[in-house]
C-alpha positions as CSV (number, residue, x, y, z in Angstrom):
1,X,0.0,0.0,0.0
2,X,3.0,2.6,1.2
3,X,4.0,3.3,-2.8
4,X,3.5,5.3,-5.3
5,X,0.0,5.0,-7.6
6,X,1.9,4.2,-10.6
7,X,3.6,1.5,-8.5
8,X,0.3,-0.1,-8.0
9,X,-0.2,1.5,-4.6
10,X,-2.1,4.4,-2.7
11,X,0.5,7.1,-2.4
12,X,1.3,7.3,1.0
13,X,4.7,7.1,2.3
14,X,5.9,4.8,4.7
15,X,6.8,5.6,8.5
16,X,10.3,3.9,8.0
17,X,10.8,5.7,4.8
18,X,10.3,8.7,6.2
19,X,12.4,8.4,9.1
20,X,15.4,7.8,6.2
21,X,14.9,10.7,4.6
22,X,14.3,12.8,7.7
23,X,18.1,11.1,9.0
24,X,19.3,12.5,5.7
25,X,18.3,15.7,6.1
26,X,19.9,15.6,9.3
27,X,23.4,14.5,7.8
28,X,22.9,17.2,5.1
29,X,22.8,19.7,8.4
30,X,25.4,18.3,9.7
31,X,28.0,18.7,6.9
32,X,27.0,22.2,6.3
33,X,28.0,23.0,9.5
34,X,26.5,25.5,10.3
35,X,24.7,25.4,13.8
36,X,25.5,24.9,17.4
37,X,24.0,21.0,16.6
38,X,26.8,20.3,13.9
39,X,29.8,21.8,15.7
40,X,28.3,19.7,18.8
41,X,28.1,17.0,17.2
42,X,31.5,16.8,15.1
43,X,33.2,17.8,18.5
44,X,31.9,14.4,20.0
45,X,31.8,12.4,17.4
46,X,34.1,12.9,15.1
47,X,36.6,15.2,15.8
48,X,39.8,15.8,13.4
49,X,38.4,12.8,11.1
50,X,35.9,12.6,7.9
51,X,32.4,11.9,9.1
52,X,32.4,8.8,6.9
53,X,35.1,7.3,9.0
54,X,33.9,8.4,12.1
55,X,33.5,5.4,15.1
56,X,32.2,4.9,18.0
57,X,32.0,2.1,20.6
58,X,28.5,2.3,21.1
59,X,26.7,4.7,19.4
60,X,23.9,5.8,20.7
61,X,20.6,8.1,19.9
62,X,21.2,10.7,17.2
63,X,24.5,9.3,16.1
64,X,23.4,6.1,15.7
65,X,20.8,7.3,13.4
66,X,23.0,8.8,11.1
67,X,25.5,6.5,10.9
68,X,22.4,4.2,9.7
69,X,22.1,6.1,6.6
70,X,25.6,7.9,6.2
71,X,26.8,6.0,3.6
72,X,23.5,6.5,1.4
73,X,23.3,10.3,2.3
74,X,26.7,11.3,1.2
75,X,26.1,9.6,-2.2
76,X,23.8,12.0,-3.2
77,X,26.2,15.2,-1.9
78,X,28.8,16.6,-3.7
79,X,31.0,19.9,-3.6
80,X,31.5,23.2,-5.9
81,X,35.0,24.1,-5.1
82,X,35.7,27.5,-4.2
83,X,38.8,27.6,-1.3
84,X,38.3,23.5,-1.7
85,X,38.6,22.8,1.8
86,X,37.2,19.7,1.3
87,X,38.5,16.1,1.5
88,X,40.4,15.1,-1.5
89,X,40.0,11.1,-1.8
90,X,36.7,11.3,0.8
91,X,34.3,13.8,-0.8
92,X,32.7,14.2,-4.1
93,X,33.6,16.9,-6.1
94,X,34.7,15.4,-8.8
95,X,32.2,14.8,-11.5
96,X,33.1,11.0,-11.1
97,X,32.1,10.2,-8.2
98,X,34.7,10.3,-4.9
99,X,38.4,9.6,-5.7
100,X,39.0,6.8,-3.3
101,X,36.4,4.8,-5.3
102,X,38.1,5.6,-8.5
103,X,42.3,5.0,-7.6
104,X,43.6,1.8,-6.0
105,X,45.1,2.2,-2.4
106,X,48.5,0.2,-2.1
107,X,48.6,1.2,1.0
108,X,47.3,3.4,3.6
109,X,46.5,7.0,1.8
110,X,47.5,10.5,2.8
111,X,44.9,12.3,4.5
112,X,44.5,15.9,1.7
113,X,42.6,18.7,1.2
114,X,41.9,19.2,-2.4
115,X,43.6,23.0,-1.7
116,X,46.8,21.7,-1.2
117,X,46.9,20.6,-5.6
118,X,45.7,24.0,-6.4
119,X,47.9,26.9,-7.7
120,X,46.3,30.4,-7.8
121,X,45.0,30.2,-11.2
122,X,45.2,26.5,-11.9
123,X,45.6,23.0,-10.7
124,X,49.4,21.8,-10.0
125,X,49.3,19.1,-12.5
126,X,52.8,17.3,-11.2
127,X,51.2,17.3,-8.0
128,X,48.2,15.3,-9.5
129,X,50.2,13.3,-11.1
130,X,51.9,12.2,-8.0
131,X,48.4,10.3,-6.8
132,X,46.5,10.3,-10.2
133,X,46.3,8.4,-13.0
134,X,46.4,10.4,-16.1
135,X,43.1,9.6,-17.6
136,X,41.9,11.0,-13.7
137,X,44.2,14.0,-13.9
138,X,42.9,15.3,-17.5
139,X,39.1,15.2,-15.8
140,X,40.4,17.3,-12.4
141,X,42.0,19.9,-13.9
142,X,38.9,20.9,-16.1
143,X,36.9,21.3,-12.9
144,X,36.9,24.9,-12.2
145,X,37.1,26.8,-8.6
146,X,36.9,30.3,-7.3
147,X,39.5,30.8,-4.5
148,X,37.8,34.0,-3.6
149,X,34.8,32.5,-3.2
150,X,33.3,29.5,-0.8
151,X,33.3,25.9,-1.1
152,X,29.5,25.1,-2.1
153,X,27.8,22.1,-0.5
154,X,25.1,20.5,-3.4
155,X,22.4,18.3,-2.6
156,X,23.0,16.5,-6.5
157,X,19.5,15.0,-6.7
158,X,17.9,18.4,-6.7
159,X,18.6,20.6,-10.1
160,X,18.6,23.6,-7.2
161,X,21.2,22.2,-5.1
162,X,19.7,22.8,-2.0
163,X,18.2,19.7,0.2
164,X,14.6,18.5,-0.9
165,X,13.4,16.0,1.2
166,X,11.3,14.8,-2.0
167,X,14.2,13.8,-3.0
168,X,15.5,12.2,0.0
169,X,13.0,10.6,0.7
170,X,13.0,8.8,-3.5
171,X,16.3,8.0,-2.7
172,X,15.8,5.6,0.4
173,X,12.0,4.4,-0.3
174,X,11.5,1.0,-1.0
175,X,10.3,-0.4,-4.4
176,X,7.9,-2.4,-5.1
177,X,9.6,-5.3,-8.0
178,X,8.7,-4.0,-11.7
179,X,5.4,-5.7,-13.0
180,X,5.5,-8.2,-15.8
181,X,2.9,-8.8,-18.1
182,X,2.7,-12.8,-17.5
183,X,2.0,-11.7,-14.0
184,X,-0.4,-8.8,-14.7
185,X,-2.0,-10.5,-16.8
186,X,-1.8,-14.1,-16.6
187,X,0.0,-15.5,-13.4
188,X,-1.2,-12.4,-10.8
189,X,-3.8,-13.5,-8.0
190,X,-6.7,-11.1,-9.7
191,X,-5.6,-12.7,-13.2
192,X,-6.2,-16.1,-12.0
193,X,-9.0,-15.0,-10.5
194,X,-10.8,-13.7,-14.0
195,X,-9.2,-16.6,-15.9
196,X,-10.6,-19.1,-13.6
197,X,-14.2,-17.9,-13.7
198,X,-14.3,-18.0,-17.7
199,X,-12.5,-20.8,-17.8
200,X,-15.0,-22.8,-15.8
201,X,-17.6,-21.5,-18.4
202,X,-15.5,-22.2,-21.4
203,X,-14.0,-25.1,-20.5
204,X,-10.8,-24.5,-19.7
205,X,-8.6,-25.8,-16.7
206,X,-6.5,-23.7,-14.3
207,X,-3.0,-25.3,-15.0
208,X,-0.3,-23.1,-14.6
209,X,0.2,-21.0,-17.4
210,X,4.1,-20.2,-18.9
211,X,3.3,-17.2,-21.4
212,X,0.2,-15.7,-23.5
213,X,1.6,-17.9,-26.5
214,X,0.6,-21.2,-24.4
215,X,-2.4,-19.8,-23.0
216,X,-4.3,-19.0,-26.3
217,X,-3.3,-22.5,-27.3
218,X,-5.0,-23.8,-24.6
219,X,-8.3,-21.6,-25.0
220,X,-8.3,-22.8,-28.3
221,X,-7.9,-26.7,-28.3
222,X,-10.0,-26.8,-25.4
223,X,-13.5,-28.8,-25.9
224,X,-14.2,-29.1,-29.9
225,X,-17.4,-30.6,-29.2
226,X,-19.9,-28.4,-27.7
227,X,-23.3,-28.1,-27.1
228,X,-25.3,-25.3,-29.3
229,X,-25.9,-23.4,-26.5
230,X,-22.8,-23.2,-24.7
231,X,-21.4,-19.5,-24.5
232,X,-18.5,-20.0,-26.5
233,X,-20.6,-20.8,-29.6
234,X,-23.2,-18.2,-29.0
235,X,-20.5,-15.5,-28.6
236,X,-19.4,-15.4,-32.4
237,X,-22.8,-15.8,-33.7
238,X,-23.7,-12.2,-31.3
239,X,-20.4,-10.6,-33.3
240,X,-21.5,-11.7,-36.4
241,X,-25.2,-9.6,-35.9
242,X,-23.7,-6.8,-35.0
243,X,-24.8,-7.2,-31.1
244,X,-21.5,-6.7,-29.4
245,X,-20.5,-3.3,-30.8
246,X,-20.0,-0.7,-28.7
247,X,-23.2,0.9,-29.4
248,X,-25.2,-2.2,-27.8
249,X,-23.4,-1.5,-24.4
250,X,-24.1,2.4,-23.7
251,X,-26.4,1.1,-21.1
252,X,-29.4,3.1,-19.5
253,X,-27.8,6.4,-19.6
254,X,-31.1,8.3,-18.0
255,X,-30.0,6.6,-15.1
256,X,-29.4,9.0,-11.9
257,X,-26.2,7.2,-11.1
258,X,-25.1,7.1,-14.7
259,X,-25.6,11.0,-15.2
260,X,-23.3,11.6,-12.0
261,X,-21.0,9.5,-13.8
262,X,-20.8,11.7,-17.3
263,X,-17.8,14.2,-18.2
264,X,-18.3,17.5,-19.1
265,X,-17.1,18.2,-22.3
266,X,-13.4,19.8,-22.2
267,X,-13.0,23.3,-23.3
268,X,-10.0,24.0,-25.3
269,X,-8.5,27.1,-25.3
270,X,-6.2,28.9,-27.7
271,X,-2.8,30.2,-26.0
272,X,-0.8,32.6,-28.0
273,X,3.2,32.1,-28.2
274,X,5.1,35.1,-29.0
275,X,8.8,35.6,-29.9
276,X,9.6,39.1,-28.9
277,X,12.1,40.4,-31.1
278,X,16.1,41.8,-29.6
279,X,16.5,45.4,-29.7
280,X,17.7,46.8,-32.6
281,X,21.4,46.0,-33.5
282,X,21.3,42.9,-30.9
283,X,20.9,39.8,-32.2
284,X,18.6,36.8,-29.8
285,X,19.8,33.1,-28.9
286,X,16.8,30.6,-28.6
287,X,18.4,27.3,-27.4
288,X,16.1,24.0,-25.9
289,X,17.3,20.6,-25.0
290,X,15.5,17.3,-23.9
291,X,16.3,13.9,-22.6
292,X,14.4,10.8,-24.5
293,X,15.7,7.3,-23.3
294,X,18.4,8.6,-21.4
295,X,20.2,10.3,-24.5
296,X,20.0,13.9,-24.4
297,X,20.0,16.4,-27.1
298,X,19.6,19.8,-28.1
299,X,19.9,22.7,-30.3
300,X,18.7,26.6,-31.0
301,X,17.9,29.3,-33.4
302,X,19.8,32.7,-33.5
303,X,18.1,35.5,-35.1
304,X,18.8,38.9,-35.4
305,X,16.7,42.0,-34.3
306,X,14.1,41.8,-37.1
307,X,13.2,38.2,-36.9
308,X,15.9,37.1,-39.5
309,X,17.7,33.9,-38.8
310,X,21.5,34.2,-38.4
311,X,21.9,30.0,-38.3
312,X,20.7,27.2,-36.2
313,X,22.0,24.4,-34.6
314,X,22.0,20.5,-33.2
315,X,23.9,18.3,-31.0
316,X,23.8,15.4,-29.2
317,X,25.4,15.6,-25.5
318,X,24.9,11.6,-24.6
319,X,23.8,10.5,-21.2
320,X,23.0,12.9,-19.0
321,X,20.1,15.6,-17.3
322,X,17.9,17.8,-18.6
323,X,19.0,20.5,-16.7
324,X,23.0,19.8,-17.8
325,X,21.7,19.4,-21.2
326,X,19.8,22.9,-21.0
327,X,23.3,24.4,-19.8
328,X,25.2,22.5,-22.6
329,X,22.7,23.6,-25.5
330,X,23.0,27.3,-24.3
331,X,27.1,26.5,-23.8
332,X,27.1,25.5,-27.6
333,X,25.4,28.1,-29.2
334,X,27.5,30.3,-27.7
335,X,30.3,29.4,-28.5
336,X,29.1,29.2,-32.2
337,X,28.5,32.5,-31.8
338,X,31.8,33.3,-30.9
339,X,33.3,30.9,-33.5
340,X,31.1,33.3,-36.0
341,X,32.1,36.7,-34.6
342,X,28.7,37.9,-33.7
343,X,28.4,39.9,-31.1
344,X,25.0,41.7,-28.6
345,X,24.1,38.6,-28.4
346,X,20.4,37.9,-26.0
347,X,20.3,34.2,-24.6
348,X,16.8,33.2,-23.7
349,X,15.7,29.7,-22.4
350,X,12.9,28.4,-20.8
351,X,15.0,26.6,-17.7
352,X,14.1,29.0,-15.4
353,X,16.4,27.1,-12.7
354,X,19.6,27.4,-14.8
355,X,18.6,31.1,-15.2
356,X,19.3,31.1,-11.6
357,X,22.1,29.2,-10.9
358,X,23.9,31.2,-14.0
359,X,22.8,34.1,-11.6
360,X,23.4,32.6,-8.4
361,X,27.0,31.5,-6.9
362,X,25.4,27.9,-6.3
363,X,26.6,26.5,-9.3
364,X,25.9,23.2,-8.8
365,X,28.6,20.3,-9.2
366,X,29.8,18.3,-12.0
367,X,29.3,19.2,-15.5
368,X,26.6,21.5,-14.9
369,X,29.6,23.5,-12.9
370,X,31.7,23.8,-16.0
371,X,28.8,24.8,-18.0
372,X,27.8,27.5,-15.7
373,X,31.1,28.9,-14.9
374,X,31.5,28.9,-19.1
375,X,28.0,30.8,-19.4
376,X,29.1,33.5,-17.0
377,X,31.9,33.9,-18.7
378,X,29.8,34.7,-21.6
């Protein structure tokens, strides 16, 4: 019952799921840091280590809690490096996931902070290489940070990177195993049921069925002598008159019940779309991506100030989400842009989240980081 309606349940959310994503929100507070509760709480608990390594003897309350769902809480955190006093093998920033997931320890690692491979304009790439294989090097050093800015905590299932406990909470539920059609409609206890009472009338056992193949063979091989009167021969004469159209089964519709039951007919309105045109001189970017099976794609228009179109564009960015692949369409027409020499250039998309993280300083992590920091540029 505690699942979604298009899981086959009633949309409530279960007590125990609840309590997960409420114990996430907690860790999220606490590695912010920023209340009495978190310094509290990483002066008992963890002290000079990283919270994921944090132990103790017998955790109790509040700490046991989160070490309950630590591991699944910093999955879904990541970092937008600014002074990048963060963990350097521990936390994720790095599009890739953590680094200690990604390198092999031959023996006990160094404890760093990612500031210590930074150079004040650039990463210190002989430093990288030191702990990094190369493939893992050429991915860091196009990961930008702002040492005059503030290391940005993101919550990566939410396109604003702030904590949403909808998302928390989609994270930790349990699932209900995806339906099959054998089972809906074959094998299921309410299938069985329905097969089993026109079966009986048809003539048709209830051995286990093993696909829909099998069980038409079965419906039809069963009894070849029947009476005249059985349904089964009665049913294809009725098709034959005409009696089981739809028309024959429109039912008393006079009926009070009936008239509760009938929709009003929907009233479609007109919307007007209007492209408003640059101001004179100024030249307007449209750009719009989308995500179909997991491959996203995109593209845009540039016209000039009286509707004229300068050139248009497509590309195909791979796996990855619509919000990136908003940033990346906007990135690339750009940068054709540039590649054409045309300058007063208007960008207008319909994202109205990366409008404000373009605007914001909470770019986000990963990709949509480089995008952003790109389109600022800009």
């Amino acid at each position: 019952m505690c699942f979604p309606t298009e899981e086959g349940g009633v949309g409530v959310r279960s007590l125990e799921d609840m309590v997960k994503a409420f114990s996430c929100k907690l860790w999220w507070r606490l590695r912010q840091r920023r209340s009495i509760w978190a310094d509290y709480m990483f002066s008992k608990y963890i002290g000079d280590q990283h919270p994921l390594q944090a132990v103790a003897a017998r955790p109790k309350g509040t700490w046991k809690r989160l070490i309950g769902i630590r591991e699944m809480a910093e999955a879904s955190i990541s970092w937008s490096l600014g002074p990048s006093m963060v963990d350097f093998w521990l936390d994720t920033w790095c599009e890739l996931g953590p680094l200690s997931s990604l390198v092999a320890a031959d023996s006990v690692r160094q404890h760093f902070l990612v500031a210590e491979f930074l150079g004040r304009e650039e990463w210190n790439k002989e430093r990288l290489r030191q702990w990094l294989p190369e493939h893992l090097m050429e991915t860091v050093v196009d990961i930008p940070f702002d040492l005059e800015g503030q290391d940005q905590i993101v919550w990566s299932p939410s396109s604003s990177a702030g904590f949403l406990l909808s998302s928390a909470w989609e994270r930790c539920r349990k699932r209900r195993e995806e339906e099959s059609v054998l089972h809906l409609f074959v094998n299921g206890p309410v299938a069985r049921e329905v097969w089993g009472h026109f079966g009986s009338r048809f003539g048709v056992g209830r051995r286990p069925i093993e696909g829909m193949e099998s069980l038409w063979k079965k419906w039809a091989a069963s009894r070849p002598r029947l009476p005249v009167s059985h349904i089964r021969c009665i049913l294809p004469d009725m098709g034959r008159a005409g009696r089981l159209m739809k028309a024959q089964f429109y039912g008393d519709m006079e009926d009070t019940w009936a008239l509760l039951a009938r929709s009003a007919n929907r009233q479609r309105r007109p919307i007007v779309v209007v492209w408003t045109k640059p101001p004179a001189h100024q030249s307007k970017l449209n750009t719009d991506a989308s995500v179909v099976n997991g491959r996203a794609a995109g593209g845009g228009v540039l016209r000039d100030s009286d509707g004229r179109l300068i050139f248009a564009f497509y590309k195909e960015f791979g796996e990855t989400g619509v919000l990136e692949a908003e940033a990346m369409a906007l990135q690339e027409g750009l940068r054709e842009c540039v590649a054409r020499g045309v300058q007063g250039v208007l960008g207008e998309v319909d994202s109205v989240v990366l409008v404000s993280l373009v605007n914001s300083s909470a770019l986000g992590g990963g990709r949509i980081a480089i995008c952003c920091v790109e389109l600022v540029a800009y």
